[in-house]
PALO-802295 format. One record per residue (C-alpha): z, y, x. Coordinates in steps of 0.2 Angstrom, whole numbers, padded with zeros to 4 digits. Layout:
N
{rec {Z,Y,X}}
...
END
This chain:
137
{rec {0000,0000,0000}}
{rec {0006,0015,0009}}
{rec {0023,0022,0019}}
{rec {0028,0029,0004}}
{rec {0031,0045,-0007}}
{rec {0042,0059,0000}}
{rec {0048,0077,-0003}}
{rec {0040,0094,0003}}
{rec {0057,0095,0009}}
{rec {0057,0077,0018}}
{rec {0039,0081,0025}}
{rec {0046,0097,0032}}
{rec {0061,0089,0041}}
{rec {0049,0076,0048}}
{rec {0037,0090,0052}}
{rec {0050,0096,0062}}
{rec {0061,0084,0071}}
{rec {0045,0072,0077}}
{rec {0035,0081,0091}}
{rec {0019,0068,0084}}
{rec {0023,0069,0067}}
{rec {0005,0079,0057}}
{rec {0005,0085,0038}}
{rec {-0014,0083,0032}}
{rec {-0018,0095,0015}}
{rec {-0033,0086,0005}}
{rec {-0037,0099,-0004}}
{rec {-0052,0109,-0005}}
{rec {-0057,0127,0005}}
{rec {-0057,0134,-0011}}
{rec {-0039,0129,-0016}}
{rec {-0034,0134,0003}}
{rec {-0040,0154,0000}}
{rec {-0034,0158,-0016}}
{rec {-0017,0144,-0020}}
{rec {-0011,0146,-0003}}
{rec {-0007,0134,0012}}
{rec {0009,0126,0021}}
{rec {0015,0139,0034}}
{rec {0018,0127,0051}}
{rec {0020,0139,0064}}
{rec {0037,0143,0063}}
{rec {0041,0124,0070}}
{rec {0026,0124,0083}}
{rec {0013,0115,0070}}
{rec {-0004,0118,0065}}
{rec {-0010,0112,0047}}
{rec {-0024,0099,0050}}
{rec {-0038,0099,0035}}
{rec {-0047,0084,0029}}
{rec {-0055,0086,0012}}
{rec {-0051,0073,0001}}
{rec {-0066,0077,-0011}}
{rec {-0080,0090,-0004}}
{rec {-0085,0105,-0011}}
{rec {-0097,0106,-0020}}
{rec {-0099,0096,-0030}}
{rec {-0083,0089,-0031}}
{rec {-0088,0072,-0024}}
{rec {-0076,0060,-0014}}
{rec {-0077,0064,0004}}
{rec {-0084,0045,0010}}
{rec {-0082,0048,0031}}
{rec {-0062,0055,0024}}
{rec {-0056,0042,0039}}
{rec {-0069,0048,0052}}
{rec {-0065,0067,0048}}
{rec {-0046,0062,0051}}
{rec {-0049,0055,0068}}
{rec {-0060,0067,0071}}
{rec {-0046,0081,0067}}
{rec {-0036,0072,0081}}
{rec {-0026,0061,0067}}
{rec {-0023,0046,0077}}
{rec {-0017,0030,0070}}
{rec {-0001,0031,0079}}
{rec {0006,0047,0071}}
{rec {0017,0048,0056}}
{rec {0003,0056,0046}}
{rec {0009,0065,0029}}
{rec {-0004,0069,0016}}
{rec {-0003,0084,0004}}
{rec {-0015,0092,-0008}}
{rec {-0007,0100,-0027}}
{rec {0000,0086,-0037}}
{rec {0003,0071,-0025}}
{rec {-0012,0064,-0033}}
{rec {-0026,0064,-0020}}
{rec {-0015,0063,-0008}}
{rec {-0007,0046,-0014}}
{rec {-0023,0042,-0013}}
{rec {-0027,0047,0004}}
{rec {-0012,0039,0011}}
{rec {-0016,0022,0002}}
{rec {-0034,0024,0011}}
{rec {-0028,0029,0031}}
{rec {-0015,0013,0026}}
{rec {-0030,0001,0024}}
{rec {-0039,0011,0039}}
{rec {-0023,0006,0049}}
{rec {-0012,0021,0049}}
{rec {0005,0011,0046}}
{rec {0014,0029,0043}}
{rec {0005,0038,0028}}
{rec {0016,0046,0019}}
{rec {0012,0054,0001}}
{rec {0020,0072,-0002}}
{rec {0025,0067,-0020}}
{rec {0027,0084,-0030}}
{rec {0012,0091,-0020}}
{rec {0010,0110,-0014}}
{rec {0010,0116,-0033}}
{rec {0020,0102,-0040}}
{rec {0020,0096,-0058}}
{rec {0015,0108,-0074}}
{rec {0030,0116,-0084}}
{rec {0033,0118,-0101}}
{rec {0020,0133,-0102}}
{rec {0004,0125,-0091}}
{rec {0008,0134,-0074}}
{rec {0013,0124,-0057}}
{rec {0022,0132,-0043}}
{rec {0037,0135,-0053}}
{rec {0048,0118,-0054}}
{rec {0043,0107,-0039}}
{rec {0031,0105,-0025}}
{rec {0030,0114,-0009}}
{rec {0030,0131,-0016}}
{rec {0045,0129,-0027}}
{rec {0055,0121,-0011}}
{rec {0055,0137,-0004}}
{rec {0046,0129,0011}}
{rec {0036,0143,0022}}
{rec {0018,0145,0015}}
{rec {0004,0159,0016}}
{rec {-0008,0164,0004}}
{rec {-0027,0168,0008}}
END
């Protein structure tokens, strides 16, 4: 299957107590501009960005594993996949699992988390409602 599900919290601590440890967002450019991205800087990390579907047309990104290894995403890395639900990147970490990577972890909640009561994310869980460091544009 995969490593597992963890918080944006969890990925974060990871992010920053293992020197090898790489958070991978699966979203697309567009979603990157105008949401916002995880801010790594602050603990010596740079965001690495491996489209999970391409833009346009919105079609599954079939060299996903060859763009990871090409990102300098080794196999050998605690490797922790996020895009805005936890839905692609689930997905993405099942995928490096079967391409060998025995630590894909899926950021559960996402960077925008789940929809609230009123059809807006960002407010009750996900990266952005951890109050993790992110930046917008």
């Amino acid at each position: 299957m995969y490593a597992g599900d963890v918080t944006p919290q969890e990925a974060f601590d990871a992010l920053r107590v293992n020197p090898d440890a790489v958070l991978v967002d699966v979203r697309t450019q567009p979603e990157l501009v105008f949401v916002g991205t995880p801010d790594l800087s602050a603990i010596g990390k740079r965001l690495v960005v491996v489209e999970w579907q391409t833009q346009p047309p919105g079609a599954p990104n079939d060299q996903f594993v060859e763009h990871l290894k090409a990102a300098g995403v080794d196999a050998s890395m605690p490797v922790y996949f996020l895009c805005r639900s936890g839905a692609r990147s689930r997905a993405a970490a099942i995928l490096a699992t079967a391409a060998g990577y025995d630590e894909a972890y899926n950021v559960g909640a996402g960077f925008e988390g789940a929809v609230d009561a009123e059809g807006h994310r960002g407010k009750t869980n996900g990266w952005k409602a951890s109050m993790l460091p992110w930046r917008q544009g």
